[in-house]
SEFIZA-3560 file (N, C-alpha, C; in Angstrom, 3 decimals):
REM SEFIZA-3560
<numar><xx>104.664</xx><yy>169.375</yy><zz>127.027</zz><atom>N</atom></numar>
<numar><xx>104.431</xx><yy>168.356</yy><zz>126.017</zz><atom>CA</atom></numar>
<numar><xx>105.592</xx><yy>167.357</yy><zz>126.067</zz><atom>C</atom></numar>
<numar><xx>105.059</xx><yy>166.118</yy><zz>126.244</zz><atom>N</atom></numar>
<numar><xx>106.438</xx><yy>164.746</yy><zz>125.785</zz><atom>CA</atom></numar>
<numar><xx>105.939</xx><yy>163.736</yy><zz>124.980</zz><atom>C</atom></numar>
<numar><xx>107.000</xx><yy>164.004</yy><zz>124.055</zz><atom>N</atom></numar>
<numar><xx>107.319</xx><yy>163.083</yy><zz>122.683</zz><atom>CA</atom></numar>
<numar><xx>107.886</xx><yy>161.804</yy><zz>123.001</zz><atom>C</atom></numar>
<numar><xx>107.556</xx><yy>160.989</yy><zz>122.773</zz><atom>N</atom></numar>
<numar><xx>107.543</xx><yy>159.942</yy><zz>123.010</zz><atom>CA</atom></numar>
<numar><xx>108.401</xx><yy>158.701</yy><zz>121.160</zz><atom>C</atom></numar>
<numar><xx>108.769</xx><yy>157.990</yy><zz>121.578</zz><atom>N</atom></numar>
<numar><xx>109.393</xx><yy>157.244</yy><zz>119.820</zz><atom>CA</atom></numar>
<numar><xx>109.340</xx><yy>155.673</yy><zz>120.689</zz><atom>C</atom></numar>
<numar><xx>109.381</xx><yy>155.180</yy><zz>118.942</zz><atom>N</atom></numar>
<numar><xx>109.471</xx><yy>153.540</yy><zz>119.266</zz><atom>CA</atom></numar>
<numar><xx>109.430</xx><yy>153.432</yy><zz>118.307</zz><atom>C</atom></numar>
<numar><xx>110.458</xx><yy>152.092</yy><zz>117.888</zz><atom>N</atom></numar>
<numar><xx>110.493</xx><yy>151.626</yy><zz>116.573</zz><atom>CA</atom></numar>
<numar><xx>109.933</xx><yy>149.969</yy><zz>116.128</zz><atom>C</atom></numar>
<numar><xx>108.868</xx><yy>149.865</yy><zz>115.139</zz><atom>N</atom></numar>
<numar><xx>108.127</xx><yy>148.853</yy><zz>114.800</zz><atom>CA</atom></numar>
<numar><xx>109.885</xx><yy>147.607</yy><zz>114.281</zz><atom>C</atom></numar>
<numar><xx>109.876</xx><yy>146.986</yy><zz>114.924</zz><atom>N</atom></numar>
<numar><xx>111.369</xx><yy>146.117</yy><zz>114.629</zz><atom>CA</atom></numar>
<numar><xx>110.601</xx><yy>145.029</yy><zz>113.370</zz><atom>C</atom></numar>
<numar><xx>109.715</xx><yy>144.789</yy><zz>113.337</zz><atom>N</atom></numar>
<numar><xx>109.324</xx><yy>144.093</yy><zz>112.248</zz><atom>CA</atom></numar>
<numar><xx>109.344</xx><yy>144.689</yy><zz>110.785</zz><atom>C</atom></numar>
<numar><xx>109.763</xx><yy>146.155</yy><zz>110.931</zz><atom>N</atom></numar>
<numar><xx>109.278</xx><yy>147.113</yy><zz>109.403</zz><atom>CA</atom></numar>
<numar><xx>111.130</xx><yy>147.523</yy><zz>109.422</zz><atom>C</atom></numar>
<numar><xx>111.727</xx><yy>147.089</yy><zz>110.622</zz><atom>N</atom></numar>
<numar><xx>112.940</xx><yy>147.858</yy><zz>110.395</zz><atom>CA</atom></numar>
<numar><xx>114.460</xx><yy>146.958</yy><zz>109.048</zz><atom>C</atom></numar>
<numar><xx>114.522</xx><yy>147.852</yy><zz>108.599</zz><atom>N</atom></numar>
<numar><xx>115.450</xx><yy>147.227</yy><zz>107.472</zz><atom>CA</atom></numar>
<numar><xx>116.639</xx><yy>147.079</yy><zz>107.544</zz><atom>C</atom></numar>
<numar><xx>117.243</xx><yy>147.955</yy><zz>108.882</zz><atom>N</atom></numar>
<numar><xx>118.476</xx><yy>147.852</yy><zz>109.506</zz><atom>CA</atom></numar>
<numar><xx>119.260</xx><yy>148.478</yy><zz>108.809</zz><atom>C</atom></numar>
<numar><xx>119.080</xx><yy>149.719</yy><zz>107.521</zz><atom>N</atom></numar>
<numar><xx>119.926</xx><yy>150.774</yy><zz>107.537</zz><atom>CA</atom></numar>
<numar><xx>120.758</xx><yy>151.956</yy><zz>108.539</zz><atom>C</atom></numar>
<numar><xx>120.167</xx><yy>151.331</yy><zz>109.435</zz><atom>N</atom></numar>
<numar><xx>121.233</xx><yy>152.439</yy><zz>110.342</zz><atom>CA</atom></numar>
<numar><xx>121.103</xx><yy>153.954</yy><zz>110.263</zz><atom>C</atom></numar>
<numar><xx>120.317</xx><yy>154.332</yy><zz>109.498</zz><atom>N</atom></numar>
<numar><xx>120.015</xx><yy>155.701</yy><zz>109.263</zz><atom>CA</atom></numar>
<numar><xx>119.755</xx><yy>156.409</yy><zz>110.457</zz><atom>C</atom></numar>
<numar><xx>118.578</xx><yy>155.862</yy><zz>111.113</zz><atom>N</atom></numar>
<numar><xx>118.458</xx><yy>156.507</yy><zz>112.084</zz><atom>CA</atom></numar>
<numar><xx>119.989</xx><yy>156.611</yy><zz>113.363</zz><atom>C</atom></numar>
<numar><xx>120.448</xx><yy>156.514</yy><zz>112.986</zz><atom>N</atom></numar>
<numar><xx>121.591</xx><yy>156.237</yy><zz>114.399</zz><atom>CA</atom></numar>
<numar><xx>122.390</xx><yy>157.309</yy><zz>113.753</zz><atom>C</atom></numar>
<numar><xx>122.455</xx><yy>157.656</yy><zz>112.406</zz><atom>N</atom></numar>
<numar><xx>123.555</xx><yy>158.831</yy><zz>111.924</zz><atom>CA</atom></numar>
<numar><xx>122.699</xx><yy>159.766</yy><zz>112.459</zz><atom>C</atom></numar>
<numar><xx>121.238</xx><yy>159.942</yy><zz>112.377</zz><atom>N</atom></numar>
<numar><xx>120.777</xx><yy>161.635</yy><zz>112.410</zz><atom>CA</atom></numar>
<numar><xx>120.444</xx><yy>161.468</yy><zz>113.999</zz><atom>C</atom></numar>
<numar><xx>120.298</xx><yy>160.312</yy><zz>114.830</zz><atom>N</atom></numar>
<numar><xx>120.503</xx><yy>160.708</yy><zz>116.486</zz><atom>CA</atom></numar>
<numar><xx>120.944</xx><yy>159.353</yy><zz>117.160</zz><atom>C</atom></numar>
<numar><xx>122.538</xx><yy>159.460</yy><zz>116.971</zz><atom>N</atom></numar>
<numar><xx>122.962</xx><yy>158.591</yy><zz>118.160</zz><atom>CA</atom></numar>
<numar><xx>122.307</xx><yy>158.550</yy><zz>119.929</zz><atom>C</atom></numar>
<numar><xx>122.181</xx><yy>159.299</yy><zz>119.796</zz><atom>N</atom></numar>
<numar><xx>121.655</xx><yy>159.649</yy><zz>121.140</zz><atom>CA</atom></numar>
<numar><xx>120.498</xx><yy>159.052</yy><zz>121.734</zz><atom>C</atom></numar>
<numar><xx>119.363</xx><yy>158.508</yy><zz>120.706</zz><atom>N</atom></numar>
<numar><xx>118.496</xx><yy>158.049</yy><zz>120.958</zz><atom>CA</atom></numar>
<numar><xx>117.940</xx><yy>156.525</yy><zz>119.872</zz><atom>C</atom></numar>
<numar><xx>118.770</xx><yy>156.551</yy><zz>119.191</zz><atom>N</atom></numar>
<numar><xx>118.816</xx><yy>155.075</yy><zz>118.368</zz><atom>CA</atom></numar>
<numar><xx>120.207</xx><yy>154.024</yy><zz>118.477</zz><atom>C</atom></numar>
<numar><xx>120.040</xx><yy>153.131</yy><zz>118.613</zz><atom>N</atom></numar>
<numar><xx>120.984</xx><yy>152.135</yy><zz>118.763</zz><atom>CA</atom></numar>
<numar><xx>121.008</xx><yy>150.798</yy><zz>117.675</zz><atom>C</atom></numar>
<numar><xx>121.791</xx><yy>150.291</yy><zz>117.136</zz><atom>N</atom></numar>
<numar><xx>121.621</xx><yy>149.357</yy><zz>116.475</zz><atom>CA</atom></numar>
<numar><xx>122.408</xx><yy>147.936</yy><zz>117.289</zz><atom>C</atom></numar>
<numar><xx>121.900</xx><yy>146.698</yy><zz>117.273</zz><atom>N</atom></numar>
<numar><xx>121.533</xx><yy>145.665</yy><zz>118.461</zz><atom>CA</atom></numar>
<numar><xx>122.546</xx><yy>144.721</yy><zz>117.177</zz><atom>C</atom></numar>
<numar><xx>122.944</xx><yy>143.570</yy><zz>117.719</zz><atom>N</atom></numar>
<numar><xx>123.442</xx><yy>142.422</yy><zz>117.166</zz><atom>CA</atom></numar>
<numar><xx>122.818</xx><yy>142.140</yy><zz>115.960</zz><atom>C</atom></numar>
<numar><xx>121.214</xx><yy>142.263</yy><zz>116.199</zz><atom>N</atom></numar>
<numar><xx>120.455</xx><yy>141.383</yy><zz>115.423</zz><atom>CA</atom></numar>
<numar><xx>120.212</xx><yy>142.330</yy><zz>114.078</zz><atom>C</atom></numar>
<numar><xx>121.033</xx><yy>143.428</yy><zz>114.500</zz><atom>N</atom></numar>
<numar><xx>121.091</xx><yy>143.986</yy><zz>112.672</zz><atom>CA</atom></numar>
<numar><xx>119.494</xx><yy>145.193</yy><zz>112.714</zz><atom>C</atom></numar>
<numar><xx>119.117</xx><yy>145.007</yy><zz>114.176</zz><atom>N</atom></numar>
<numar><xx>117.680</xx><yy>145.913</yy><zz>114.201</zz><atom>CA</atom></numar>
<numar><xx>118.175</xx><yy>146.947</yy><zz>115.128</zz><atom>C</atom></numar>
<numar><xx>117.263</xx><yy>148.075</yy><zz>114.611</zz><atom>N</atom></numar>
<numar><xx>117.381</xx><yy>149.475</yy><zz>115.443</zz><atom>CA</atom></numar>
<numar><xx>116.379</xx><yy>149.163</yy><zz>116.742</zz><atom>C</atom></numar>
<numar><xx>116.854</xx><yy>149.780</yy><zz>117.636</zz><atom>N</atom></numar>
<numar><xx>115.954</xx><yy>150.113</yy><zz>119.050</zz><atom>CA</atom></numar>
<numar><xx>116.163</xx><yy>151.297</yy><zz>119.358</zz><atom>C</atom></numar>
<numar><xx>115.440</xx><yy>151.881</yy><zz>120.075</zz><atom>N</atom></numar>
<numar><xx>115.455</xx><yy>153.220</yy><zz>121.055</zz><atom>CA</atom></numar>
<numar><xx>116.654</xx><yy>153.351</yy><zz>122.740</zz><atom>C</atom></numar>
<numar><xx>116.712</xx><yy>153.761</yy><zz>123.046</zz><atom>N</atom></numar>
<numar><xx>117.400</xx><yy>154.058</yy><zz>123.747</zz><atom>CA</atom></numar>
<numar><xx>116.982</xx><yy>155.342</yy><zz>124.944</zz><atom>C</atom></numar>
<numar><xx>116.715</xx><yy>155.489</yy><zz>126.274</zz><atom>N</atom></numar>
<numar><xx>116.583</xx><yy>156.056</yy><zz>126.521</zz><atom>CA</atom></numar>
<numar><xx>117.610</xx><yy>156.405</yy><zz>127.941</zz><atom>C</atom></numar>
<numar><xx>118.505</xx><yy>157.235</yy><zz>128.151</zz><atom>N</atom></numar>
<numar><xx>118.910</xx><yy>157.537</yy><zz>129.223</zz><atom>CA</atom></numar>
<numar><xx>119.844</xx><yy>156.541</yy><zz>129.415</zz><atom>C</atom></numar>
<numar><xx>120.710</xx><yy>156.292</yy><zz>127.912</zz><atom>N</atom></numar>
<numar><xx>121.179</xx><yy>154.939</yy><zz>128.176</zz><atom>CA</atom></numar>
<numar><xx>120.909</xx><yy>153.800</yy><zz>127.997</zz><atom>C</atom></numar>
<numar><xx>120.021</xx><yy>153.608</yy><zz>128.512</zz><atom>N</atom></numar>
<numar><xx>119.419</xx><yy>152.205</yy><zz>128.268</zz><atom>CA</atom></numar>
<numar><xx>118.684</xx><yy>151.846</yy><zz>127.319</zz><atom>C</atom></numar>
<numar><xx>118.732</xx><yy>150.748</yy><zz>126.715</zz><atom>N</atom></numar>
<numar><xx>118.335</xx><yy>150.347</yy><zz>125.341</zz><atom>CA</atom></numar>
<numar><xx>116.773</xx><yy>149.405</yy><zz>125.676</zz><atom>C</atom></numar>
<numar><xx>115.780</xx><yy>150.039</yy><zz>124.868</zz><atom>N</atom></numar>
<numar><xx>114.648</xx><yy>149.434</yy><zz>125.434</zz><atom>CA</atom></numar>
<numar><xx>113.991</xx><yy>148.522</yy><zz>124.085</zz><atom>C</atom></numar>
<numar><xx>114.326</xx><yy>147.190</yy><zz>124.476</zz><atom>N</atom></numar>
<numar><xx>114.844</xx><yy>146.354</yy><zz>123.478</zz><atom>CA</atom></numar>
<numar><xx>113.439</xx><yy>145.138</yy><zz>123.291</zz><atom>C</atom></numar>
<numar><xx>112.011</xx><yy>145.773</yy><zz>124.344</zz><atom>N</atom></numar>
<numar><xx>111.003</xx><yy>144.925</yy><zz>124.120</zz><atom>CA</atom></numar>
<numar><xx>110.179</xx><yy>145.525</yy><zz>123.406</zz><atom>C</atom></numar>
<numar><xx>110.457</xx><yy>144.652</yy><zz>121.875</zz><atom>N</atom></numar>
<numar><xx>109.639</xx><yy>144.832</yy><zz>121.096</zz><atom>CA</atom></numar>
<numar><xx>107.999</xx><yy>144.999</yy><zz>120.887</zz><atom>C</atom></numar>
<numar><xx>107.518</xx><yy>145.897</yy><zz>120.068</zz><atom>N</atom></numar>
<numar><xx>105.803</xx><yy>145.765</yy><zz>120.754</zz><atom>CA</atom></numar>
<numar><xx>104.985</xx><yy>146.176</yy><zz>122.126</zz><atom>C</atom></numar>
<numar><xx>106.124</xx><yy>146.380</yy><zz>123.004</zz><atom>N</atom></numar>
<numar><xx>105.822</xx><yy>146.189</yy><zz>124.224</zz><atom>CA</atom></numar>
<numar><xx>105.871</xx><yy>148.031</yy><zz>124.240</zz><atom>C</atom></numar>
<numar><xx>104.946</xx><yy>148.799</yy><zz>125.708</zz><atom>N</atom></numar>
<numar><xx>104.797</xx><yy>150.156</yy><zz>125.766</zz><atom>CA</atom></numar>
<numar><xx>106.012</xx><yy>150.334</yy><zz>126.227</zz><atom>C</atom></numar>
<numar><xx>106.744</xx><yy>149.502</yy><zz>126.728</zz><atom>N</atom></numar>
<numar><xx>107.852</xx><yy>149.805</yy><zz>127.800</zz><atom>CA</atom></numar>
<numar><xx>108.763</xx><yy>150.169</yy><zz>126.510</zz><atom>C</atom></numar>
<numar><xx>108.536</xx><yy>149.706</yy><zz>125.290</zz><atom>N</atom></numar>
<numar><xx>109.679</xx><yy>150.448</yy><zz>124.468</zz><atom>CA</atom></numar>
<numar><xx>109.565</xx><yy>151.880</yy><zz>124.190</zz><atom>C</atom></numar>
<numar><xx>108.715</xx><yy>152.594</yy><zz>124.384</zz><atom>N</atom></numar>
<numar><xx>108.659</xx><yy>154.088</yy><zz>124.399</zz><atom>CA</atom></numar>
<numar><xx>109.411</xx><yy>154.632</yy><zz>124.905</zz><atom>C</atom></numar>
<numar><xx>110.652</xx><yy>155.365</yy><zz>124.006</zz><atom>N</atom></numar>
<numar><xx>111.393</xx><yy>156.247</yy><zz>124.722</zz><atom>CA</atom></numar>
<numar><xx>111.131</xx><yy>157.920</yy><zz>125.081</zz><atom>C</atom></numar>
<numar><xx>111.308</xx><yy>158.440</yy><zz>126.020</zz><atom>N</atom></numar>
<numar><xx>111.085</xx><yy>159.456</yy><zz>125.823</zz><atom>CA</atom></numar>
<numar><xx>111.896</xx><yy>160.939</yy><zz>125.286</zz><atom>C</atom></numar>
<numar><xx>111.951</xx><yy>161.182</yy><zz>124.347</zz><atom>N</atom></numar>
<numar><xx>113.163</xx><yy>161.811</yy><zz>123.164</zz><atom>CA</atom></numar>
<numar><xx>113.354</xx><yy>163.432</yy><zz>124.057</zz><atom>C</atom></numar>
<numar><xx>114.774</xx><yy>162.982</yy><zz>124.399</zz><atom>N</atom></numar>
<numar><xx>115.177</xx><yy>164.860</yy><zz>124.991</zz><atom>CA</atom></numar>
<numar><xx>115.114</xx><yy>165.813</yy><zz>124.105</zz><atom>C</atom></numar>
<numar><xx>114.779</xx><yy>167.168</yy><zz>124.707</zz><atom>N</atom></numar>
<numar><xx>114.334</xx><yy>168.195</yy><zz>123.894</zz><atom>CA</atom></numar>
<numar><xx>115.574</xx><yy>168.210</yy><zz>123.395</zz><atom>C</atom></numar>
<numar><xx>116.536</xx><yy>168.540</yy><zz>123.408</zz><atom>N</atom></numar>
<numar><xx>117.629</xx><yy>168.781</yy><zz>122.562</zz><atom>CA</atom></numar>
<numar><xx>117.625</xx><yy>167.565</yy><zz>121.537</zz><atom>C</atom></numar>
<numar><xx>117.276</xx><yy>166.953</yy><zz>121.413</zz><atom>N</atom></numar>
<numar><xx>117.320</xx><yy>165.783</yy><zz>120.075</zz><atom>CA</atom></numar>
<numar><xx>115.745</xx><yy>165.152</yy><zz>119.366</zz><atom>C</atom></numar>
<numar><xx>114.754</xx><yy>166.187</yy><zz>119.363</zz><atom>N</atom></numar>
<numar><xx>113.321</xx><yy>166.193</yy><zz>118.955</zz><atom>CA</atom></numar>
<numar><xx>113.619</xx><yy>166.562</yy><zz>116.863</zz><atom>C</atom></numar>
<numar><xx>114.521</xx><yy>167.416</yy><zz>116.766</zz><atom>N</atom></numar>
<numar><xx>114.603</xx><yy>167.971</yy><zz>115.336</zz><atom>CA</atom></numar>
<numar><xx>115.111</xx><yy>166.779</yy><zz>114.846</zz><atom>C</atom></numar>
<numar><xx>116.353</xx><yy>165.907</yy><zz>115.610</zz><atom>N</atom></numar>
<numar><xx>116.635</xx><yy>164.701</yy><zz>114.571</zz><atom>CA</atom></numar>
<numar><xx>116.143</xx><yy>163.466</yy><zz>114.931</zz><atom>C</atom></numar>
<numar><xx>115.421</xx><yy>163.315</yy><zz>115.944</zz><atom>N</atom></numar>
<numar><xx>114.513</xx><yy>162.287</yy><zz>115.892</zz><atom>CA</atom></numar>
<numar><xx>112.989</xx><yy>162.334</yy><zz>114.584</zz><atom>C</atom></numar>
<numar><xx>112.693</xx><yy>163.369</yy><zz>114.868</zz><atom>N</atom></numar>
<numar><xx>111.939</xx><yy>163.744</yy><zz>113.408</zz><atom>CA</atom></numar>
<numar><xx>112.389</xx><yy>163.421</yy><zz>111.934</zz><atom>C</atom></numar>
<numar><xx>113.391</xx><yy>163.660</yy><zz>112.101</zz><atom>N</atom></numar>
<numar><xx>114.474</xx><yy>164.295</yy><zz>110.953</zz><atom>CA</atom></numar>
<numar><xx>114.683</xx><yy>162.535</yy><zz>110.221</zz><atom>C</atom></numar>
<numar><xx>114.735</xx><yy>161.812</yy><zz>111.240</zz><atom>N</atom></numar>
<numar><xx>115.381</xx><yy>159.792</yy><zz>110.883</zz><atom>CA</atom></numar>
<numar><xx>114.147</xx><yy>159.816</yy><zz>111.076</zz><atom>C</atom></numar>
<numar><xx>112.406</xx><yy>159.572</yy><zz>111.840</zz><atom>N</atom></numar>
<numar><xx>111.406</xx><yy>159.326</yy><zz>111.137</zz><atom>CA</atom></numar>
<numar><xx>111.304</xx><yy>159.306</yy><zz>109.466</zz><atom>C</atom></numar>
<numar><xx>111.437</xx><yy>160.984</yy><zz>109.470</zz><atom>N</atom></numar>
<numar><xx>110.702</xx><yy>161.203</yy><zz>107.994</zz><atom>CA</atom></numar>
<numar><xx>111.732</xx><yy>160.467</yy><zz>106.939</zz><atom>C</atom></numar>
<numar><xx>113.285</xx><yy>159.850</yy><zz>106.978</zz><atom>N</atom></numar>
<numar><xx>114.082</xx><yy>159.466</yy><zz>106.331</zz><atom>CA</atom></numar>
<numar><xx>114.620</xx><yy>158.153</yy><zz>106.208</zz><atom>C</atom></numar>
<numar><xx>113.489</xx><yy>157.163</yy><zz>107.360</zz><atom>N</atom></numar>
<numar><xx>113.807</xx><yy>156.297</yy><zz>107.518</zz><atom>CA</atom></numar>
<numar><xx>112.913</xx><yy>155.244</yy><zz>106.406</zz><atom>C</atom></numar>
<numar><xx>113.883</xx><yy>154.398</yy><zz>105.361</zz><atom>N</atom></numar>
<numar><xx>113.402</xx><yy>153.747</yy><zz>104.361</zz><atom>CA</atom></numar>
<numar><xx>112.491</xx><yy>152.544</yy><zz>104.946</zz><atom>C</atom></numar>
<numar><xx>112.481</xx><yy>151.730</yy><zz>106.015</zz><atom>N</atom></numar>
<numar><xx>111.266</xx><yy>151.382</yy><zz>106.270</zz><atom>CA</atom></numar>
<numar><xx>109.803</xx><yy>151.830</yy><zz>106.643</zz><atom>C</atom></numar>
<numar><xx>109.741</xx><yy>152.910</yy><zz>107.023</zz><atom>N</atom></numar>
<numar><xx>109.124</xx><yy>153.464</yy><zz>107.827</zz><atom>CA</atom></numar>
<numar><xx>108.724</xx><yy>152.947</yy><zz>108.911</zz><atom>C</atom></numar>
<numar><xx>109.639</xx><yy>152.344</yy><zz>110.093</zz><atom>N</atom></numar>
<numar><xx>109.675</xx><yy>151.910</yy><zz>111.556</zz><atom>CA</atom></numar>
<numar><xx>109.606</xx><yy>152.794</yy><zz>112.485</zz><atom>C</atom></numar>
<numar><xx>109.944</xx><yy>153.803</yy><zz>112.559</zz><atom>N</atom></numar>
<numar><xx>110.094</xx><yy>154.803</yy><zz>113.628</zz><atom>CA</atom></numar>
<numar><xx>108.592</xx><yy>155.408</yy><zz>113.701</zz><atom>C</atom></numar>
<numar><xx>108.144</xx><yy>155.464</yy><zz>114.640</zz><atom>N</atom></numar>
<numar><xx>107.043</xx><yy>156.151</yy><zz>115.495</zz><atom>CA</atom></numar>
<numar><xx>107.025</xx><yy>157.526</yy><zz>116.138</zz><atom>C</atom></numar>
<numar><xx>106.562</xx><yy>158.653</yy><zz>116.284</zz><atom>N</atom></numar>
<numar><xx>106.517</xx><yy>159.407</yy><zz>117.414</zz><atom>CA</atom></numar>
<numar><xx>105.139</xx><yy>159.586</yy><zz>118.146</zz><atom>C</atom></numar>
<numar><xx>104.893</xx><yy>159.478</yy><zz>119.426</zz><atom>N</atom></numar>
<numar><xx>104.094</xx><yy>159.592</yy><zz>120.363</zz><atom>CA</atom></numar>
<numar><xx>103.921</xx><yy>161.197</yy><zz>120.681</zz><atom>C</atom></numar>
<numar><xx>102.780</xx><yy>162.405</yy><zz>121.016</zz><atom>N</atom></numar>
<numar><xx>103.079</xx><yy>163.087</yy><zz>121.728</zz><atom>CA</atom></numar>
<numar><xx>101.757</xx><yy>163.016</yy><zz>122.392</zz><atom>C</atom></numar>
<numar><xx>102.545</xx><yy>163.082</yy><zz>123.966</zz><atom>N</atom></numar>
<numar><xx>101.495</xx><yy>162.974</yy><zz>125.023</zz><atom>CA</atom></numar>
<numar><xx>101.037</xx><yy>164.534</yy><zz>125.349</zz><atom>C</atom></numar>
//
């Protein structure tokens, strides 16, 4: 099974929340908006599939964890 995340940047409020419960896979950008991050790299096209990151098993509990806590509700999870 792969879980998949992406965050709606239009719903995002730019609390930063998500980046406390997984640096690892959230990043916060100039523009004050969260993106995903995968393997490093920050996948910064909005809307677009190519922003789907794919969330390492070791960081699935707090990628969940900043979904369910995130005050816009921007964050997505995919499972393929």
């Amino acid at each position: 099974m792969i879980m998949r995340v992406w965050i709606d940047q239009d719903l995002c409020t730019g609390d930063g929340l998500c980046i406390d419960h997984c640096p690892d896979v959230f990043v916060q950008l100039e523009d004050g908006i969260a993106y995903v991050v995968e393997s490093g790299v920050v996948l910064n096209d909005p809307g677009s599939s190519s922003s789907l990151a794919i969330i390492p098993e070791r960081s699935v509990d707090a990628v969940l964890e900043a979904a369910d806590r995130c005050p816009g509700e921007c964050i997505f999870v995919e499972i393929d």
